[in-house]
C-alpha positions, 0 to 999 in steps of 0.5 A, spaced: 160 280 927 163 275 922 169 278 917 166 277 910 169 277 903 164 277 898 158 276 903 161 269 905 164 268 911 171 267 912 175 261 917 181 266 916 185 272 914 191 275 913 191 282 911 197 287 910 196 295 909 204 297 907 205 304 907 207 304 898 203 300 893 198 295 894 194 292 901 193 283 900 189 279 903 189 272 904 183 269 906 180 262 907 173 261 906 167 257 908 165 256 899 168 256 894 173 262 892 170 268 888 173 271 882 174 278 879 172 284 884 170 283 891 170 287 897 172 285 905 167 287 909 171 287 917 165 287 921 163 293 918 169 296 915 170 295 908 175 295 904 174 296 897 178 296 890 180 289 891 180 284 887 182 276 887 188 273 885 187 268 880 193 265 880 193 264 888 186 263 889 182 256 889 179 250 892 186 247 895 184 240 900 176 242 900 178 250 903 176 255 899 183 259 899 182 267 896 188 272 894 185 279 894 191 285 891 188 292 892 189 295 886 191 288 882 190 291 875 196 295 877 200 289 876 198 289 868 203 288 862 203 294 857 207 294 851 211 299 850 209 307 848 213 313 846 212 320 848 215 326 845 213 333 845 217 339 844 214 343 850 215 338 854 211 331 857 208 332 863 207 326 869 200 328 869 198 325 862 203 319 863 199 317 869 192 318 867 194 313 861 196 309 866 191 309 869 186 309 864 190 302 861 189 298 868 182 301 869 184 304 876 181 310 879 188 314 880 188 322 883 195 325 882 195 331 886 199 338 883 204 337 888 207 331 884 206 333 877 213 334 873 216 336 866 219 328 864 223 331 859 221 332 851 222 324 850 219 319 856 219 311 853 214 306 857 218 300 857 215 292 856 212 293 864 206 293 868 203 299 869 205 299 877 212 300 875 211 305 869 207 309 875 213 308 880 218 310 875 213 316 874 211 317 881 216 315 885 211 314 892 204 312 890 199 308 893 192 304 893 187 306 899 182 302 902 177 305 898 179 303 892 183 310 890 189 310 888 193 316 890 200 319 889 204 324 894 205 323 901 200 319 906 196 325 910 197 325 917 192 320 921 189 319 928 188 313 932 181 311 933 178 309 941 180 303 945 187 302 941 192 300 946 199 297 946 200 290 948 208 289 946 213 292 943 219 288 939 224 295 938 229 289 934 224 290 929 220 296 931 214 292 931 208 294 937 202 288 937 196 292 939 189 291 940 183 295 937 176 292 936 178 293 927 184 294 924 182 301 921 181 304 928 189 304 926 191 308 920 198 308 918 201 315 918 198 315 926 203 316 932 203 311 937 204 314 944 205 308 951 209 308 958 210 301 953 214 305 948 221 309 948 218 314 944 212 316 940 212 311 934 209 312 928 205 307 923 208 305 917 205 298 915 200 294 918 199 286 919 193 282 921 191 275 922 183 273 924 182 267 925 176 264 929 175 267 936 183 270 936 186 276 932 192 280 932 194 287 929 202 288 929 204 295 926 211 296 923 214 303 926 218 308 925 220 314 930 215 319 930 
């Protein structure tokens, strides 16, 4: 089965999930590269809440090259806006304007709301620094949400197994039939390792008949 953006098929991709922020996909496609939002669809995985870069997508030399950011929007210029309450500014509110202003679902759970103070400035920025300033740990997922607080734990799907582990870098390439059979926040367990590892970021490339999962690690 073929990997698909925008329901065309694509030659190459190159797909980064990191533990904080936005997941990025760059992809080179059999047409002319699509526009506005677009979901990937991974052989019946399907990353939503993407949306194509138009700066860094186009035709170059025939090929139809795309740039996906998840959460893309979230990199949005504000202007400046003053807070001021005397019973105090909450970060639940400021993070639904921000929300509001990128046009981005966003859940914020009780755990991370706090007291910002009587005053709170939001400075000339995108809406992702606001939110990082606010929040401090937030993410985009791949369905689309973006979603503050700790990453649940997570399970590795069937079929995965260790091919090689770089501990200079902390890296294992592993194989599984779809990225999403490795979810980041999974313990990764192997005669091939020193220990349990955990999944913190995720890097894949596909391309014609190959493709490679590496996984940044850390001691679980």
């Amino acid at each position: 089965m073929s990997i698909l953006l925008a329901n065309t098929k694509v030659t190459s991709i190159e797909l980064r999930i990191p533990w904080r922020g936005c997941w990025e996909a760059r992809a080179t496609l059999q047409g002319a590269a699509p526009s506005g939002q677009v979901v990937i669809d991974w052989r019946g995985w399907k990353l939503l809440g993407g949306e194509v870069d138009p700066l860094r997508s186009g035709m170059f030399a025939g090929v139809g090259t795309v740039v996906v950011v998840g959460g893309y929007r979230w990199g949005t210029l504000l202007q400046p806006r003053y807070y001021s309450s005397d019973l105090g500014i909450r970060a639940i509110t400021v993070t639904r304007h921000l929300a509001d202003a990128a046009g981005l679902p966003l859940e914020v759970p009780s755990s991370s709301d706090r007291d910002l103070g009587r005053f709170w400035m939001r400075r000339h920025e995108s809406a992702g620094s606001a939110l990082t300033r606010v929040l401090g740990s937030w993410r985009v997922d791949l369905d689309g949400v973006t979603r503050a607080g700790n990453r649940p734990s997570a399970q590795l799907g069937a079929g995965v197994d260790v091919i090689d582990y770089d501990p200079r870098a902390s890296e294992i390439k592993l194989f599984a039939e779809r990225p999403d059979r490795v979810p980041l926040g999974a313990v990764v367990t192997s005669p091939r390792l020193p220990g349990p590892r955990r999944v913190v970021e995720l890097e894949v490339w596909a391309g014609g008949d190959s493709e490679r999962i590496e996984a940044h690690t850390e001691a679980a």
